[in-house]
N, C-alpha and C positions, 0 to 999 in steps of 0.2 A: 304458312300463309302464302299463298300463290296468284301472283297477280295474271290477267290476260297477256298473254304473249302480242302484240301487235301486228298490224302489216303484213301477215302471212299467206292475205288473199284466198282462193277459195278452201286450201286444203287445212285451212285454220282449227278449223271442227275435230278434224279427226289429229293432225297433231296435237290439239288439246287432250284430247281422250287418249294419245301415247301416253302423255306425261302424269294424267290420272290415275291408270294402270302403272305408271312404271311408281308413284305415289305409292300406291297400294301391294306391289313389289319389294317395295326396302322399309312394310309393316308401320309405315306413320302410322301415330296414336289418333292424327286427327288429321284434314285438309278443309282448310278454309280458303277458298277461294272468291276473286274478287273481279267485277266488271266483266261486261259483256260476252265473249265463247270461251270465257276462262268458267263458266256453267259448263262445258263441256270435259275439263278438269273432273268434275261430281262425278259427272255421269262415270267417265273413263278409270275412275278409281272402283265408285259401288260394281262396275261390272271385274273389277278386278280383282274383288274381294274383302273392299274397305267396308263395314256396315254402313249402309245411308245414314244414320242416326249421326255417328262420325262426321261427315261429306259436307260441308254446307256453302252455298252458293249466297255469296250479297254484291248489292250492287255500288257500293264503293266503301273506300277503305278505312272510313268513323266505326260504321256499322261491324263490318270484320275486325276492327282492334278491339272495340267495345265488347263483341263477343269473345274474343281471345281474352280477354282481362277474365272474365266472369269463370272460364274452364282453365286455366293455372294453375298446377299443382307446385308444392316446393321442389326445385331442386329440374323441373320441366325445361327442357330448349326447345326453341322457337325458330324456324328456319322460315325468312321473308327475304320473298324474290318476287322481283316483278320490275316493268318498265317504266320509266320514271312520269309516263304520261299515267299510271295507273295511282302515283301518290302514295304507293306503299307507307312512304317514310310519315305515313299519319297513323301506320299503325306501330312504327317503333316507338313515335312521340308517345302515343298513350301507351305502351307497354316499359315504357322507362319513367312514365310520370309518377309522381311519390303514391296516387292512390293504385296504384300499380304493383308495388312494392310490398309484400308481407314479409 
């Protein structure tokens, strides 16, 4: 789960689409991405090899944990990063709450 990078001004886009590809580089099983040119994470990974179907773009971070709960498999790690303006820590809250937990 990869939040938007912040502040990076115009060259935002395509440093997002580095870290998409480099995503899709070290074979993640999935990339959920969260908030505004962190869509460009998607992009930068499906062109780097990840299947779209995998790749999914929400716009904040209820929607991305809720979707993370529903694709957990046992025994899965979950690698969340993101800026603290993006609220990641709402998707650890639901990935640690008891309906969370199988």
């Amino acid at each position: 789960v990869a939040g938007e990078m912040l502040e990076l001004g115009p060259s935002s886009p395509e440093l997002h689409r580095e870290i998409g590809r480099a995503c899709a580089r070290s074979r993640v099983d999935w990339l959920l991405a969260v908030q505004g040119d962190a869509r460009f994470f998607v992009e930068g990974a499906v062109d780097g090899g990840l299947p779209a179907q995998r790749a999914y773009f929400f716009t904040d971070a209820d929607e991305a944990g809720k979707f993370c709960r529903t694709i957990l498999q046992p025994d899965d790690v979950v690698l969340v990063k993101g800026s603290r303006g993006v609220r990641l820590e709402k998707v650890t809250e639901l990935l640690q709450s008891s309906a969370a937990v199988k």
